[in-house]
C-alpha positions in Angstrom: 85.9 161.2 45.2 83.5 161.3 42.2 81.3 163.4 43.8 84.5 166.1 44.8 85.3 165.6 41.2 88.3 163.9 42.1 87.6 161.0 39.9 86.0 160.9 36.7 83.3 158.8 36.0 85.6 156.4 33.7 88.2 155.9 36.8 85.3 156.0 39.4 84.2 152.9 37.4 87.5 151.3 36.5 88.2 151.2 40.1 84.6 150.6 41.7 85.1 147.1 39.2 88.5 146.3 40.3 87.0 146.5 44.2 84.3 144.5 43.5 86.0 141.6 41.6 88.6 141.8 44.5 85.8 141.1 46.7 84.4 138.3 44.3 87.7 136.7 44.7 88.1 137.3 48.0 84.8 135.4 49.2 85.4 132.6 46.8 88.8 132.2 48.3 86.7 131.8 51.6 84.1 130.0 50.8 87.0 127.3 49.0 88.9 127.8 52.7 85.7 127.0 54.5 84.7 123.7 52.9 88.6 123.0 53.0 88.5 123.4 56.7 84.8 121.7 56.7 86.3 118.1 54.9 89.7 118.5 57.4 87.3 118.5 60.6 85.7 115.3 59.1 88.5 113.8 58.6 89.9 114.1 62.2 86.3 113.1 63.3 86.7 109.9 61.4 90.6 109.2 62.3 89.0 109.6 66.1 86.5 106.5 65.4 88.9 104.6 63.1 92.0 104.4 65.0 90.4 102.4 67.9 88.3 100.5 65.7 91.8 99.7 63.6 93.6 98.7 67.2 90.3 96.5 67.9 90.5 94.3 64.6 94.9 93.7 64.8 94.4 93.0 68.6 92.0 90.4 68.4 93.1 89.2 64.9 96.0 86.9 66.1 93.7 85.4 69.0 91.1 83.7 66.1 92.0 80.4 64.7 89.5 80.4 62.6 90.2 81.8 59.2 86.6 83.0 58.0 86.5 84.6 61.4 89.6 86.1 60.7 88.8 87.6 57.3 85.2 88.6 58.4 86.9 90.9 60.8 89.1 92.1 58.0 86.6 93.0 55.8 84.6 95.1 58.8 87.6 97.5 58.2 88.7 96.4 54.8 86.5 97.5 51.3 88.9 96.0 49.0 92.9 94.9 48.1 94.1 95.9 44.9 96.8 93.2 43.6 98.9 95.1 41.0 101.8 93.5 38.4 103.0 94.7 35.5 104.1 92.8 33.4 107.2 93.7 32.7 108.0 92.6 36.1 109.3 89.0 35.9 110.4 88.3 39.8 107.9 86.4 41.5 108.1 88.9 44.6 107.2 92.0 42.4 104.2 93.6 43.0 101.9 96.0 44.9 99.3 95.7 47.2 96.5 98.7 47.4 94.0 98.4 50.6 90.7 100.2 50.1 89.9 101.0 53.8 86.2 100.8 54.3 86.0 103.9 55.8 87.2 107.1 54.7 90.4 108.8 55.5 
């Protein structure tokens, strides 16, 4: 169009910038998409391993008598438990529980 004298140099230029940031935005858009799709895929490659792993530790937790038995086979799927009161909350029962898997989800 520049070259038929269609454009002028100025809108040849206005619009050959607008393209190209487009295309900037585009391929950042796709490269955010891919890594997106990327952490997704591990995530279903863990819940694959986990979930058995999970089953294995509540199956065989109410067979052991033995309570450091029973909270080393927490801890294989356990990182930590987050014990949380405020303390505006005066019931006894008031609280929260966090549970750090070990693993991520």
């Amino acid at each position: 169009m520049l070259e038929k004298k269609i454009y002028s140099e100025e809108v040849f230029l206005q619009r050959h910038k607008s393209i190209s940031d487009k295309i900037k935005e585009t391929e950042a858009a796709m490269s955010r998409l891919q890594n997106e799709i990327e952490e997704e895929l591990r995530r279903r490659k863990h819940q694959q391993t986990i979930v058995p792993k999970v089953r294995a530790v509540l199956d065989s937790y109410n067979s052991l008598d033995d309570a450091e038995q029973k909270n080393h086979l927490l801890k294989s799927v356990i990182e930590k438990v987050l014990f949380i009161r405020k303390k505006e909350w005066t019931k006894k029962d008031q609280f929260e529980i966090e549970v750090i898997p070990r693993f991520p989800i």
